[in-house]
N, C-alpha and C positions, 0 to 999 in steps of 0.2 A: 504493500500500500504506500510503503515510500516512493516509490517510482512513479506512483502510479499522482498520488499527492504532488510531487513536482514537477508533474505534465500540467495539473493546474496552475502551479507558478509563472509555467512557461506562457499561459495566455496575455498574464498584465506583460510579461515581459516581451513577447512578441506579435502579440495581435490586439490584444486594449486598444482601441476602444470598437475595434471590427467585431463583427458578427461571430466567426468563428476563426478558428485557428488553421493554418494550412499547413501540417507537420513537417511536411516531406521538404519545405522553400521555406518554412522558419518565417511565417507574416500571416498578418491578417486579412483573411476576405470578405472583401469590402463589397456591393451591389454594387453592377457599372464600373467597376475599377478590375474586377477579372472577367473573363468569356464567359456569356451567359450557360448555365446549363440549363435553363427550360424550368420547369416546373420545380424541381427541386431548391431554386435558388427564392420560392417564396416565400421559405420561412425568414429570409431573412431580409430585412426590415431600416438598418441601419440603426439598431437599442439595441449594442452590444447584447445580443441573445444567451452568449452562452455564460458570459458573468449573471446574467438572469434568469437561465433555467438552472444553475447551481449553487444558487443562494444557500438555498436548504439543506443541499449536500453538506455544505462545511457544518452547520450544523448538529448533522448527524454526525460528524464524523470528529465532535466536541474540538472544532476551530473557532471558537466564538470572538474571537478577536480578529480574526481574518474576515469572519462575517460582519464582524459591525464594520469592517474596513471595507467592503465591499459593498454594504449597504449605501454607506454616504457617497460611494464610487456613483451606484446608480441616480443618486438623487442628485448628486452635483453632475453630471455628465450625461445619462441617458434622454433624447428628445422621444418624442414619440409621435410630432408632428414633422415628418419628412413628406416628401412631395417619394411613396414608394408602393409600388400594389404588391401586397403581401395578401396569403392564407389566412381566411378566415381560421379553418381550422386549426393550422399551425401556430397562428398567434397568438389564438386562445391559449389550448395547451403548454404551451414554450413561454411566453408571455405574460400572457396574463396569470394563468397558474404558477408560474416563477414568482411572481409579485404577491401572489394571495399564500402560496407558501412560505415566501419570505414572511409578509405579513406574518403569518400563523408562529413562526416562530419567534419573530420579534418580541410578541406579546411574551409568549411565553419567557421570553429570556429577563423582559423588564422585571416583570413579575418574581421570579425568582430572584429579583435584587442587586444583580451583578451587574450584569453587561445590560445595555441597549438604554440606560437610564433615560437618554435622554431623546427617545424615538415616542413620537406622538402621532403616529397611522400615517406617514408620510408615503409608503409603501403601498396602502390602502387606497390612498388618492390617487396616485399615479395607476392604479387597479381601475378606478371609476373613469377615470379620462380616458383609458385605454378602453374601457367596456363601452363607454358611449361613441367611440370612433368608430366600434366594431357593428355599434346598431343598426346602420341604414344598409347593409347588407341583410338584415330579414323582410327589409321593403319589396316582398312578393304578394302573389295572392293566397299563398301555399301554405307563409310562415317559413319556409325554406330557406334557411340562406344562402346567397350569391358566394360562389368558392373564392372569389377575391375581393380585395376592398383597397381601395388608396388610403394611406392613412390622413394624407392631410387631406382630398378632395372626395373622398368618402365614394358613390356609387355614379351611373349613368351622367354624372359631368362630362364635358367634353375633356377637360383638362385630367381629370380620373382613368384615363385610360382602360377600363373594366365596367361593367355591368351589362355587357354585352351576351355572355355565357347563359347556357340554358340547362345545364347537367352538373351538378354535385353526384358525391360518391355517399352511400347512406351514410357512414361515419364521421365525414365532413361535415355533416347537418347534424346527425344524432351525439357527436363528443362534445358537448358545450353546456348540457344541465350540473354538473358539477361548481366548476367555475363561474359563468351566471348566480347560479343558486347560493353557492360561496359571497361569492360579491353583492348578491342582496340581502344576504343574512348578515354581513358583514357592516354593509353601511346603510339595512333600513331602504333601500330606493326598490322594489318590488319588479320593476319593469323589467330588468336583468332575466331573472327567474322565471317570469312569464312569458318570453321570449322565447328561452329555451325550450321551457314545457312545450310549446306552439309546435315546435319543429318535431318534436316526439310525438306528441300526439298528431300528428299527419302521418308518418311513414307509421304510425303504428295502425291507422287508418288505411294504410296505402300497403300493407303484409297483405301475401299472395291468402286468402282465404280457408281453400282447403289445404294447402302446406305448411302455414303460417309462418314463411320464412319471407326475408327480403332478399330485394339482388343488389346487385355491386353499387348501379347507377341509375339516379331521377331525376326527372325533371322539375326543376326546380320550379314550373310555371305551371304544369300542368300534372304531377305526379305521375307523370307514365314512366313505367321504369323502361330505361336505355340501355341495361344490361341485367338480365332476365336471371344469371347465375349465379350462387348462393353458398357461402361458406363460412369458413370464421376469420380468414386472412382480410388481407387485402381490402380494402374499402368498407367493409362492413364491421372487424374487429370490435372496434371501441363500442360501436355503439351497442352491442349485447354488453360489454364491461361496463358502460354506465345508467345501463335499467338496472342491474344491481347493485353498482356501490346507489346512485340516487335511492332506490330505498335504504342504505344502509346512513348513509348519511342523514336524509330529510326526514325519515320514518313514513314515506307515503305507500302505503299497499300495491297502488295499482302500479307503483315501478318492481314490482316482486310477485305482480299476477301478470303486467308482461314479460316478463323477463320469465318466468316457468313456462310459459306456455311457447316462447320461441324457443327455449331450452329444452324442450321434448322433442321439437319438430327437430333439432339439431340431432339431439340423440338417436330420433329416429330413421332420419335421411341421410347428414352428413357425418356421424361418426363411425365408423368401420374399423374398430379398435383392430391395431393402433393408429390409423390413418384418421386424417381427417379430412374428405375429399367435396369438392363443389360440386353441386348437383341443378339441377333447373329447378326454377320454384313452382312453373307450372306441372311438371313433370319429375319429384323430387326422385323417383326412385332410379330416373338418367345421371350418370355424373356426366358433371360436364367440362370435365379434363381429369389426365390420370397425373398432374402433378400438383404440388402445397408450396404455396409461398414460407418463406420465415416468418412471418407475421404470426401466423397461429401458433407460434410457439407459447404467448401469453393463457393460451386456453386453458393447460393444467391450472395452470394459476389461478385461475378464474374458476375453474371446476372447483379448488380445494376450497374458495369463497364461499361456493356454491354447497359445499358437503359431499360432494360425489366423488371420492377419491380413489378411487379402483379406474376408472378411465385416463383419470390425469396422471399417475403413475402410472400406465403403461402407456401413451402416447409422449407423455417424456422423457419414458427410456428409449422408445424410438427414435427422437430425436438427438437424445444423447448420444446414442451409437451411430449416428448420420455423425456428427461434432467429430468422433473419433475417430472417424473413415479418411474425414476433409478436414482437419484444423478448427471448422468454422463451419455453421451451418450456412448452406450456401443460399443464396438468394431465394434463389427455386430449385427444387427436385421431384425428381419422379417416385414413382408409387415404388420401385422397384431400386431406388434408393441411390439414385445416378444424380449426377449435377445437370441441373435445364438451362438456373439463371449461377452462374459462376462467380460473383460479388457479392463480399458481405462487409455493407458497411459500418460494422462493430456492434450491432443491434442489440438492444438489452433485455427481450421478450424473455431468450431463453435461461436466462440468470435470474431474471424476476420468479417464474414460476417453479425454479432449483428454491430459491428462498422461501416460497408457501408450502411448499410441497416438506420442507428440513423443518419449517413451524408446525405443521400439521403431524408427521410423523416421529418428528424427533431421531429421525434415522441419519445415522451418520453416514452412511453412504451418499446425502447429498452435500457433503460437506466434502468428500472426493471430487463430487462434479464440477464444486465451487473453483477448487482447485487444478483441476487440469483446464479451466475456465481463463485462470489467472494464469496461468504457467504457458496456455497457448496466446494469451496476447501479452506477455513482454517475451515470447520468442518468437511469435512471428510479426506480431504488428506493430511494438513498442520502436520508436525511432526518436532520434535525439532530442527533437521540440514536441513529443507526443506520441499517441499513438495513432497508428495510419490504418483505412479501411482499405479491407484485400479489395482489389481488383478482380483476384482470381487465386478462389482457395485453391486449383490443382497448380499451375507455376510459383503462386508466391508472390506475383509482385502487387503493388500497391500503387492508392491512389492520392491525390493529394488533400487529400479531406478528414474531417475528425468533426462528427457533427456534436450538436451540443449533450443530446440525450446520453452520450458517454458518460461525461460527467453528471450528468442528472439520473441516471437510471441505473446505468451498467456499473459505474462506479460504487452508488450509492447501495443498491442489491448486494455488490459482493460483498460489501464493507458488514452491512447486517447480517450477510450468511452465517459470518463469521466472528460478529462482534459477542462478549457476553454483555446480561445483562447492565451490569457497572460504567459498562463502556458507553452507556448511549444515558447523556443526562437527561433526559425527559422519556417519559413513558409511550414508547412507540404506538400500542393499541388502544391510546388515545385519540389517533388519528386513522384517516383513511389516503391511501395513494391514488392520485389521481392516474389517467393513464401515460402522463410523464414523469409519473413517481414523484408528485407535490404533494406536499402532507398539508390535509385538512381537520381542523377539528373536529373529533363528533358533537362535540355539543355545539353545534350549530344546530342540529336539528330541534333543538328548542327555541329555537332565537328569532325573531322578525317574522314568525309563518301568517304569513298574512295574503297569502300566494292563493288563489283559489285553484282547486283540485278539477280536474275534467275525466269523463272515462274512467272513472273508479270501481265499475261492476257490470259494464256490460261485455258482455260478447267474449268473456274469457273461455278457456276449452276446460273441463274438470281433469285434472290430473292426478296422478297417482303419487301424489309427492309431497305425501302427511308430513314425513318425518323433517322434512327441510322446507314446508312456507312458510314458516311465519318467524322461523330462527334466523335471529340476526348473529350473522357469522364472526365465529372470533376462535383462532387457530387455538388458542389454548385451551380449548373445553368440548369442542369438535369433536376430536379425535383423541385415544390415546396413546400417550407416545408409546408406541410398540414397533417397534425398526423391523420385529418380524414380519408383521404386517404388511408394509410393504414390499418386504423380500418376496413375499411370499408371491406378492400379486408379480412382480420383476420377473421373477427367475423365466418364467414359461417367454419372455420377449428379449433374452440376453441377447439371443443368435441371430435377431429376425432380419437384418441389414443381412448380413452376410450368407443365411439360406438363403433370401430371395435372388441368389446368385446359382445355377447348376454347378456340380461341383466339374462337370469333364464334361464333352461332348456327349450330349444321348444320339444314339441312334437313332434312326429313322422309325427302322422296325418295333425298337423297343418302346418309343414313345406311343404309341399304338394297341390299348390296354387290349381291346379286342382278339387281336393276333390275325384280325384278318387285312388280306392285302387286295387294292384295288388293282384291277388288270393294267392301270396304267403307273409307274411310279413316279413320282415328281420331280425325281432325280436323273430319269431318265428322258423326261420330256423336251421333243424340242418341237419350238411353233413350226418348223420349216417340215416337217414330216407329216404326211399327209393321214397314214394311218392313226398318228396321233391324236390329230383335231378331229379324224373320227370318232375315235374312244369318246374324245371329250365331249361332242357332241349327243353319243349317249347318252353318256353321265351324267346330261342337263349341265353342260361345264361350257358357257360361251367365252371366248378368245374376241378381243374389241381393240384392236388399234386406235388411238387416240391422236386428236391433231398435235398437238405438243408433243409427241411422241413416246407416252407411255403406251404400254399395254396393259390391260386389265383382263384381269381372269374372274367371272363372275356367275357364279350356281342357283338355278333355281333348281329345286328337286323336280316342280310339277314337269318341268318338261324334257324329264328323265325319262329313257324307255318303258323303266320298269322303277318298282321300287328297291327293289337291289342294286340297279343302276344309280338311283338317286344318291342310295348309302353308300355306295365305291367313289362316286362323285364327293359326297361330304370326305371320307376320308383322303381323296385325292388334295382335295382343298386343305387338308389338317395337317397333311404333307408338305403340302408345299410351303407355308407357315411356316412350319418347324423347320424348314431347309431354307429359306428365308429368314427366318430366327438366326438360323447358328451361321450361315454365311455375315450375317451382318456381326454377328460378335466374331465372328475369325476374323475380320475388315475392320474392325472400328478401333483407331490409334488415338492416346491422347493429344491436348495441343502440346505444341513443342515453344520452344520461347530463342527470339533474337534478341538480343543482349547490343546495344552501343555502347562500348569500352573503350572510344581514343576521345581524346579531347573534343569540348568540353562535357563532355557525358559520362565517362567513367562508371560505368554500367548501372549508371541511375536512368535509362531507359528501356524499359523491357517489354517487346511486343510482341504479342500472341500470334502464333506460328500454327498454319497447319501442316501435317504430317505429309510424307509419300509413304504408298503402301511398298514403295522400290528400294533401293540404298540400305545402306549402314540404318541400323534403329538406335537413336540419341538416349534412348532410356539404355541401353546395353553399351555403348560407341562409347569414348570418350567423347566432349563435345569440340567442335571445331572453331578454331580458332583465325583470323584472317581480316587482309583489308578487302574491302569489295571494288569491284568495277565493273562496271554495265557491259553488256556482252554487245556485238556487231554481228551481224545484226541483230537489234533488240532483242525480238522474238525468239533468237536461236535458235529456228527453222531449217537453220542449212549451217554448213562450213564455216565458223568466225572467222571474219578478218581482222580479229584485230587477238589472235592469239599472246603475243605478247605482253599484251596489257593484263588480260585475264589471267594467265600462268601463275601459279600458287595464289590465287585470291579467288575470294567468295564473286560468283557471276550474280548480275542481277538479269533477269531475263523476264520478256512480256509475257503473262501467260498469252494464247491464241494461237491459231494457222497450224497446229499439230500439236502431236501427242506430247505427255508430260515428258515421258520416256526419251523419245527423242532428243529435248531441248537437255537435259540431262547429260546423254551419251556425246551430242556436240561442245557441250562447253568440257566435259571430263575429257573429252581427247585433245580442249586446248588447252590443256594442263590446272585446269582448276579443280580445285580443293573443298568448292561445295557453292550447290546452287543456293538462291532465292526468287521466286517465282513471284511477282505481282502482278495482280489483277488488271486486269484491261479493262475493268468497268469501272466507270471513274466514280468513286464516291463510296464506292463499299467498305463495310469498316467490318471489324470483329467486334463492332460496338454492336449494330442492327443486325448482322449476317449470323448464321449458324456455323460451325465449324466445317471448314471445306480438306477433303484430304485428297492428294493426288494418285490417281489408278495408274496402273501399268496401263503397255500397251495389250495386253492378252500375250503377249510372247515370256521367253525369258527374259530377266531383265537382272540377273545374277551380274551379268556384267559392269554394272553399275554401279562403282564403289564410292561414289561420293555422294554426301548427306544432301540431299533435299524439301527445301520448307517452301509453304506459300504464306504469302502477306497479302491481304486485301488491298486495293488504293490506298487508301486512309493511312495503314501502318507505310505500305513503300513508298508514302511519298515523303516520308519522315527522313528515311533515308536518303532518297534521290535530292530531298533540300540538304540535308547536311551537308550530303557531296559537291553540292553546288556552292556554300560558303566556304566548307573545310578544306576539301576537296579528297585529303586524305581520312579514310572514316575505315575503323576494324570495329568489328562484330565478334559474338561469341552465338553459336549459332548449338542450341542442348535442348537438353528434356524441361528443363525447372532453370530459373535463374540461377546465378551461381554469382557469388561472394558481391554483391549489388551492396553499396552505399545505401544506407537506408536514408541523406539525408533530400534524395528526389524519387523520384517515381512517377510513376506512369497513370493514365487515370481509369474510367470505369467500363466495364464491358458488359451488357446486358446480353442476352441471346435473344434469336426471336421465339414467340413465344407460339409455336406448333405445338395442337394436343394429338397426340398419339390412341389409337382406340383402346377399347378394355378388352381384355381377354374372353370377355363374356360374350363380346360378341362374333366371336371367332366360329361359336357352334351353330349360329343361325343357319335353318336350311337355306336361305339364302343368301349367299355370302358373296365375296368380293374382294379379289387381290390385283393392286397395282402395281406391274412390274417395272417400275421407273426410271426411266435412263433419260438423265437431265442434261448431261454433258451434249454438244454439240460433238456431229458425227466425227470432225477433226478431233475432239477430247473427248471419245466414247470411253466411260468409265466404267465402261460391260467386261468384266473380265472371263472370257469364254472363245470359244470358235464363233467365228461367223455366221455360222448356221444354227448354234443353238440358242437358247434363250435363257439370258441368265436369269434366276429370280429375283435378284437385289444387284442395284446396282451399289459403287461403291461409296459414293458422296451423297445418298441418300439410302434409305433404307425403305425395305416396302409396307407401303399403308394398306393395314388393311381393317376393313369396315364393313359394316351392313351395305347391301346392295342400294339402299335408298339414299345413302351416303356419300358425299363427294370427298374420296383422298387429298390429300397437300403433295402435291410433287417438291414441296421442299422439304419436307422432314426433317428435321436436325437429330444427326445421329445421336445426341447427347438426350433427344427427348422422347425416343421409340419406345417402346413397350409393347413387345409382342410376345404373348402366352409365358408372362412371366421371366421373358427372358434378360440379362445381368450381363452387365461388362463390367470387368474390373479396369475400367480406364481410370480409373483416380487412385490407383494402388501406389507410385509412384510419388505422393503428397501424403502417402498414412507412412510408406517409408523412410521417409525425410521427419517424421515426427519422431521417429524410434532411434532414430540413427544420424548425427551431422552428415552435413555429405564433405567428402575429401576433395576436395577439387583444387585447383592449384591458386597459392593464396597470392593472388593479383593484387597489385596493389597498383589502381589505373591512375592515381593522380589525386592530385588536391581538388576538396570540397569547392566550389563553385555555383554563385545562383544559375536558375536553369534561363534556357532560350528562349524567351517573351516570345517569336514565332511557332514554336513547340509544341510550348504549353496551351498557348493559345488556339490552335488548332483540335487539341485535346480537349481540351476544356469544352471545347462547342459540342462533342459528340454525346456528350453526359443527357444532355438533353431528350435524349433518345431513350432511356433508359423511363422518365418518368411519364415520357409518351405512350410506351407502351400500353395495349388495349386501358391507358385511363387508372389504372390498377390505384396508383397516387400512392406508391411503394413508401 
């Protein structure tokens, strides 16, 4: 906690009076003064955010002289009238519950006699100013609020910039009865509190009926929801977390008769212990993706609030054992326990509900989790002004960000995992945590109720859940502490990450419980042979060339010959799955990483690499080492002219005009030492794009002894600019970073977000296999004869789906999921947790700020990340 304590030093010392800190470049980020990144940059506001959402931290963590020093920081320094359009919701929670927490403990500290003698609700005030700049964002017809606000010109001004938006995320609307209600109990002005209510009670009007779940996104003018699918992550979170602390704080019923009655619909649709999967609300028993954001990691947490602790102990040991796979829970993953979204930036969900989960059972076993918690972020993320969020839990490298909720959350959790009693001078379960981990008093809920109640008794559903409505939840009387207890519920999910992986290749035959075989095998099929599309015609099994150029294989039984026919049909389909399954796991390689080592970068830039299925493998290889130089021709289509130049350096080559293979085997025979392949599509980044890996040509390709990666646009033109100012530029071209200066880095990479179908619906008699070849005929990435047809190509994987269904010919290999099937592509990032790696200890140069053209480029891609479907990560 020292280390961790002097990361907070570092903010007055290098980013005061900026929003946040930027570890990696040692300054602070200012709005308008770094590259926008999109959505995520609306929390911040220009009121030093993160000295505000950590008020309370020092507190807890009995600094109370650092906190009264910081208090008068905010009141002598912080404006709150900027000409800036920030998050409603974020500035609630970060802001304003910064302020009302401070507050909250301000009181307390006077009152105890010692410190803050001389604070008179100044805290408070800056609370009510901030709370009425936030009002003219519920100016709907709905009650809803508008997702942005200007702070100084408030909504639909011209010079406001915003109120033009039509779709909030439920959460966005539903996280604000706390805070609101906080701040009218606080200063008596009621309109706060009624506000919020307002917004609650419309989406609680606006739950699908017979599901009683909501979905991600509404419209804020008209209540129609904009995104129809339903879970506990991502956009919806908070707002089930604050139907129950609001009745735990206000004492109002109907916030603990809604809140059962969506917590059944939850249990009964979207929990699938240990999973916790999105389902449609019109149609809950469809999921409606096979992968879970980080977000729902807070749900144990929220169960143990709730009393139901058999579920939240085994969905947080699922997650745990995801944590121990990757370092870090990653952004997003699949059902099947693979990485989707690869960035995590330091989130504190899953440390929050370690801490209810260690109150509730008293099991020391979460006092291990606390700690491989701690132990994985000052080994991989800790850097010298802070700590830094991965980028990418399988390479390692990092981004330049450190948001505030670190130290508001993440910090504050581990600190109470761990604290004893003695250690914390005010009585913790006097308060309630907001969902930025701000402490509220309970006894507010006697204070200023002047609030009229709506909806208190109708239309609730009767549930079966005596033993927890009317108990207001407090870890110490809950539960007893018995650690056997929850061993007990553990033990049966130790393995579940690592079964849902096969341990070796199944066979064909053996996958096949029946033991019977259809006349035609799936292994042996090729589209070019005539007797074959006979069979399949049979079989009810049509063959569909597509314009794009897939092929789709798709079963109806009825117009099977027969119904034996039908069933050799289903089995041929179940075949072909499974050989399609394990071709795409014998194909699917981690990313690889380029590394810039010569001045002024000194391996403080690391860009995600995709693999060739050809060459040396950099996870087994030593990694190579070299200056680069652009090959002649570009492309490397034909014979370089300019072998000289290229001999013992890294080639940089266009991908296009032919095979991977080829461009490979011309520059290896001009004596280089390993390719880099860029993208010809201008603007592609490994920010938006899925992981691309490069195919043979169908021949041998044993000849090929030098390493080959691909870089999207985005990453090669990092490079093709360096060369152009430096001119001299070496790379280290491996599996993972290697000996990287932790004091720059790289920034954040999102994947796109492809859902993969379920397994379930693999046995439909009507089925449907896309055998997808995306590659252009020049870069066919069918690795096969000519004549036959492979069932997977290699840069994608095949979809496959109900026949009413339309596959994604883009598939990202990182987000498949077929019949259970597992790659251990992230093994490579669990062995670097076990073991340092050896690599040769470079020592590229002195520290240096980074390249304002660079960064700045980088910085723009981030944007893309909070774009994605809306999620509002």
């Amino acid at each position: 906690y020292k280390h961790m304590y002097k990361r907070y030093g570092h903010i007055a010392e290098h980013a005061y009076p900026a929003d946040e800190l930027m570890p990696l470049t040692c300054r602070g980020r200012v709005r308008g003064q770094e590259p926008s990144r999109g959505d995520v940059d609306d929390a911040l506001g220009k009121f030093s955010l993160t000295l505000i959402d950590s008020l309370d931290t020092l507190v807890v963590l009995n600094k109370t002289k650092e906190f009264e020093d910081a208090v008068r920081k905010v009141l002598r320094d912080v404006n709150l009238d900027n000409d800036v359009v920030v998050s409603v919701f974020e500035t609630n929670i970060r802001v304003l519950g910064g302020l009302l927490g401070g507050h909250s403990l301000a009181i307390m500290l006077k009152e105890k006699g010692e410190y803050m003698q001389w604070y008179n609700d100044e805290l408070l005030q800056m609370a009510k100013q901030l709370g009425y700049k936030l009002l003219p964002a519920f100016n709907t017809t709905s009650g809803l609020p508008y997702p942005r606000i200007n702070l100084k010109f408030g909504i639909r001004k011209p010079e406001a910039r915003t109120g033009t938006e039509t779709d909030t995320c439920t959460a966005c609307a539903g996280t604000l009865i706390l805070e609101f209600a906080a701040l009218s109990r606080f200063t008596g002005a009621t309109i706060f509190e009624e506000y919020a209510r307002k917004a609650l009670d419309f989406l609680w009007e606006k739950r699908q009926r017979s599901s009683n779940l909501v979905g991600v996104t509404i419209n804020i003018h008209t209540g129609d929801w904009v995104r129809k699918d339903s879970g506990v992550g991502a956009g919806i979170d908070s707002y089930y977390e604050y139907l129950l602390k609001a009745y735990v704080l206000l004492g109002d019923d109907s916030f603990l008769e809604r809140f059962n009655t969506h917590y059944d619909a939850i249990m009964r649709y979207i929990s699938q212990p240990p999973l916790l999967l999105d389902v449609h609300i019109h149609k809950p028993m469809l999921n409606a993706r096979t992968w879970m954001d980080a977000l729902l990691a807070f749900f144990p947490g929220l169960q143990v609030l709730k009393g139901d602790i058999r579920p939240a102990i085994e969905t947080h040991e699922m997650l745990y054992q995801v944590i121990k796979k990757h370092n870090f829970l990653p952004e997003a993953f699949t059902t099947d326990f693979r990485v989707h979204w690869a960035q995590h930036p330091l989130r504190p969900e899953f440390a929050e509900s370690t801490y209810f989960l260690y109150k509730a059972t008293g099991d020391p076993y979460y006092l291990e989790v606390g700690k491989t918690l701690i132990e994985n972020l000052n080994k991989y993320a800790r850097v010298p002004c802070g700590f830094a969020a991965m980028k990418d839990v399988r390479t390692g490298s990092h981004e330049d960000r450190m948001d505030s909720f670190f130290l508001a959350e993440m910090f504050k959790y581990l600190y109470l995992l761990f604290a004893d009693k003695e250690d914390i001078i005010f009585d913790i379960e006097d308060y309630i945590f907001t969902t930025e981990a701000h402490l509220l008093p309970l006894w507010l809920s006697t204070t200023n109720q002047r609030v009229s109640k709506k909806n208190t008794t109708s239309e609730y559903t009767e549930l079966d859940d005596s033993n927890f409505d009317w108990t207001c939840p407090n870890t110490q009387i809950l539960f007893p502490n018995d650690p056997l207890y929850a061993q007990s519920i553990r033990e049966p999910l130790k393995n579940v990450v690592d079964k849902s992986c096969p341990r070796g290749i199944i066979r064909v035959e053996e996958s096949l419980r029946s033991g019977a075989k259809p006349p035609l095998r799936a292994r042996d099929f090729m589209a070019t042979n005539p007797e074959h599309l006979e069979i399949l015609k049979k079989m009810g099994v049509s063959l569909i060339h597509l314009k794009d150029g897939r092929v789709q294989l798709v079963q109806h039984a009825i117009q099977a010959a027969s119904s034996i026919d039908a069933e050799d049909g289903l089995r041929f389909m179940q075949e072909m799955i499974e050989l399609s399954s394990q071709q795409q796991k014998e194909q699917q390689l981690p990313p690889r990483a380029v590394q810039i080592i010569s001045h002024p970068f000194f391996g403080r830039v690391v860009l995600t690499a995709g693999p060739a299925q050809f060459g040396p493998d950099l996870s087994k290889h030593k990694e190579t080492r070299g200056f680069v130089a652009i090959s002649k021709p570009y492309n490397g289509c034909s014979e370089l002219t300019n072998p000289e130049a290229v001999m013992g350096k890294i080639a940089l080559i266009q991908r296009g005009q032919c095979m991977f293979a080829e461009k490979a085997r011309n520059i290896q025979n001009a004596g280089a030492i390993g390719g880099i392949v860029i993208d010809d599509n201008e603007g592609s980044s490994s920010d938006t794009a899925p992981l691309f890996q490069m195919a043979g040509d169908g021949k041998d390709t044993d000849d090929i002894k030098i390493p080959m990666l691909f870089l999207f646009s985005k990453e090669g033109s990092i490079i093709l600019d360096a060369i152009r100012e430096y001119e001299e530029v070496e790379v280290l071209l491996s599996d993972k970073a290697k000996d990287r200066d932790p004091e720059m880095e790289n920034e954040e990479q999102p994947s796109s977000e492809n859902d993969s179908q379920s397994a379930e619906q693999i046995a439909s008699r009507s089925q449907e296999i896309d055998l997808v070849d995306q590659e252009s005929p020049e870069e066919s990435s069918v690795n096969s004869h000519p004549e036959s047809l492979s069932p997977v190509d290699t840069d994608s994987a095949a979809s496959v789906s109900s026949s009413e269904q339309d596959s994604n010919p883009t598939e990202n290999h990182e987000t498949t999921s077929l019949d259970g099937e597992c790659t251990d592509l992230d093994n490579q990032l669990q062995e670097q947790s076990e073991t340092e790696e050896d690599s040769n200890p470079n020592v590229w140069g002195k520290k240096v700020q980074p390249i304002d053209s660079i960064l700045a480029d980088w910085n723009e891609d981030i944007e893309a990340f909070e774009m994605m479907d809306k999620d509002e990560l």
